[in-house]
C-alpha positions as CSV (number, residue, x, y, z in Angstrom):
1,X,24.8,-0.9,6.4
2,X,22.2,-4.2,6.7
3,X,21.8,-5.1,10.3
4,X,23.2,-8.2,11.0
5,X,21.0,-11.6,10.8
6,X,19.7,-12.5,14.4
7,X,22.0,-15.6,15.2
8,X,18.6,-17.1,16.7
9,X,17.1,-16.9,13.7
10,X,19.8,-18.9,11.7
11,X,20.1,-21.8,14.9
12,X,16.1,-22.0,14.2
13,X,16.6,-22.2,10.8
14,X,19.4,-24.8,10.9
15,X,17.4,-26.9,13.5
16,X,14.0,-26.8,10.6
17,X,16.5,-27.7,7.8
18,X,18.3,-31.1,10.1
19,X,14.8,-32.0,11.6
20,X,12.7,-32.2,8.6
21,X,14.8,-32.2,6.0
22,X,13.4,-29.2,4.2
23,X,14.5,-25.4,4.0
24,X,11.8,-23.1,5.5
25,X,10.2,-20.0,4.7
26,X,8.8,-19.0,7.6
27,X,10.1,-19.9,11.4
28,X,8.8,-18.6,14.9
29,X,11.5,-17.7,17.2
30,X,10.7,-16.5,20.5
31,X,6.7,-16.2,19.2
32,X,7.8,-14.1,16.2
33,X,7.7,-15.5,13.3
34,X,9.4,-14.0,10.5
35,X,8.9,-14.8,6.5
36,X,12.5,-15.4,5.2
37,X,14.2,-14.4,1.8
38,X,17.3,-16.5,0.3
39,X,19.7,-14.6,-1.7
40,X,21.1,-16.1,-5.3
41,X,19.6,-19.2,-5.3
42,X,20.7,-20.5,-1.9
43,X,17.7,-22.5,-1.4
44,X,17.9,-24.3,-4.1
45,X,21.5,-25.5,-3.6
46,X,20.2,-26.2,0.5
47,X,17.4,-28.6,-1.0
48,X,20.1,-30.0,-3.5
49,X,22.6,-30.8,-0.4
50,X,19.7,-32.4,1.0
51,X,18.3,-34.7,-1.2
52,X,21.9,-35.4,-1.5
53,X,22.8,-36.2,2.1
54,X,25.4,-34.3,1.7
55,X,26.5,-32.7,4.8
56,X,29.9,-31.1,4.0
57,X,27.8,-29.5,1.5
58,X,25.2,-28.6,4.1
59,X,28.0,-27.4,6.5
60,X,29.7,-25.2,4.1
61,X,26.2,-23.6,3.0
62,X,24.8,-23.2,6.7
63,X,28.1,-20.5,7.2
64,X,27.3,-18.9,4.1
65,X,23.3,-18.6,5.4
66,X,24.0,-15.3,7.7
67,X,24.8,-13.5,4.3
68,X,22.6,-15.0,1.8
69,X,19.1,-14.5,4.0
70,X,17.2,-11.5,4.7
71,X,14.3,-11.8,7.3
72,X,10.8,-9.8,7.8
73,X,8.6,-9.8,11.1
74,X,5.3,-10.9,9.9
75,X,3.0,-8.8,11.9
76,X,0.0,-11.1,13.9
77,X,-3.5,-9.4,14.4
78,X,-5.5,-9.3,17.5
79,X,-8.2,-11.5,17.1
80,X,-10.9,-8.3,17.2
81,X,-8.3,-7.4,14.1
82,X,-8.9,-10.7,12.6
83,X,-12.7,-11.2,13.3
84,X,-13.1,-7.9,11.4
85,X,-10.8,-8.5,8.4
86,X,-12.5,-12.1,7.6
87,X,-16.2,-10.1,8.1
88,X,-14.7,-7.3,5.4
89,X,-13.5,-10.2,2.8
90,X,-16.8,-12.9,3.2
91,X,-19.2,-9.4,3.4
92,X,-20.6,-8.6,-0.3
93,X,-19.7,-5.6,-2.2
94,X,-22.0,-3.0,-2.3
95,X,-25.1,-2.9,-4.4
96,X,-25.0,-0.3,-7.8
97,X,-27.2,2.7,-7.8
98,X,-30.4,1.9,-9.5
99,X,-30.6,2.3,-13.1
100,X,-33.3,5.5,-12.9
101,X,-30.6,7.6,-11.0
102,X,-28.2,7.2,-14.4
103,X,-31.1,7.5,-16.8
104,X,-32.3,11.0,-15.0
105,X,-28.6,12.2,-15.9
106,X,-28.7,11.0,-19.6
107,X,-31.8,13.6,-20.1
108,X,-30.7,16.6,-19.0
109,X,-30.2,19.1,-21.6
110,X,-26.8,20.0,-23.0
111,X,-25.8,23.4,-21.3
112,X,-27.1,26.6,-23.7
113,X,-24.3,28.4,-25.3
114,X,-24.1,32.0,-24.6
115,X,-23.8,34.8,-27.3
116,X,-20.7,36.4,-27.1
117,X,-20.1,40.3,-27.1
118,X,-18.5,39.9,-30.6
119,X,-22.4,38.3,-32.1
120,X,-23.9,41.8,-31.2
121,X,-22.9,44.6,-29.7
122,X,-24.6,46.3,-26.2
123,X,-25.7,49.9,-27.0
124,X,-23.7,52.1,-24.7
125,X,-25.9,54.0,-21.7
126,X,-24.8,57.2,-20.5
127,X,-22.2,56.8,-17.3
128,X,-23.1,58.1,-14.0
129,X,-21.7,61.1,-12.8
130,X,-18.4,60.1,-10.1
131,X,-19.8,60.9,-6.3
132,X,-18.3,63.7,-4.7
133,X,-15.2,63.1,-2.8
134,X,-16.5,61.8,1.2
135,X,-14.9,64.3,3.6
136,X,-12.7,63.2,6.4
137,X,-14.3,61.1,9.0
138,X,-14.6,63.8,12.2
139,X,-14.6,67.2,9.7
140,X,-17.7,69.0,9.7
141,X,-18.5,72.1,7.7
């Protein structure tokens, strides 16, 4: 289930649409502001009605509006948040290795390939005799 559209939000909008005569997409209510999001075209047949003057039109679409909008808080930065996000964007990206660092890695050598046990055979060495069993810890002869 969607939650249901802030009546405050649809008065603001209403009172943005009568006053200037143009639908919004963002409004401030209550010193939120929140980016809105019309459903099926609904915008376009608001802006229709009111290049129109048409307010049955108007009437019958600002009833519909509850169903046809979806809202989104827009979230405001502190201005410590702000200062530093417009010092990351205007600050230049950082500077490429020189080229010496990428030549010294062209000129090493390729790794040596090792013979394999198949190319020639080890000659076998006697085995050492097996140690004599270790006695129990504590048993003395």
């Amino acid at each position: 289930m969607t939650q249901p559209v802030d009546s405050s939000i649809l008065h603001e909008i209403v009172r943005v649409i009568e006053s200037r005569r143009r639908v919004p997409e963002k409004v401030v209510v209550k010193t939120r502001e929140y980016l809105l999001t019309y459903l099926e075209d609904h915008q376009r047949r608001l802006e229709e009605a009111l290049m129109r003057y048409d307010a049955d039109r108007l009437n019958m679409l600002y009833g519909q509006l509850a169903s046809k909008i979806k809202y989104q808080l827009l979230r405001r930065l502190s201005a410590r948040q702000a200062e530093a996000a417009l010092r990351a964007a205007t600050r230049p990206p950082p500077a490429k290795k020189p080229a010496k660092a990428a030549a010294k890695t062209a000129k090493k050598p390729a790794a040596k390939v090792k013979k394999t046990a198949a190319a020639k055979p080890r000659p076998k060495t006697a085995k050492r005799p097996k140690p004599k069993a270790r006695r129990a810890a504590g048993k003395r002869r």
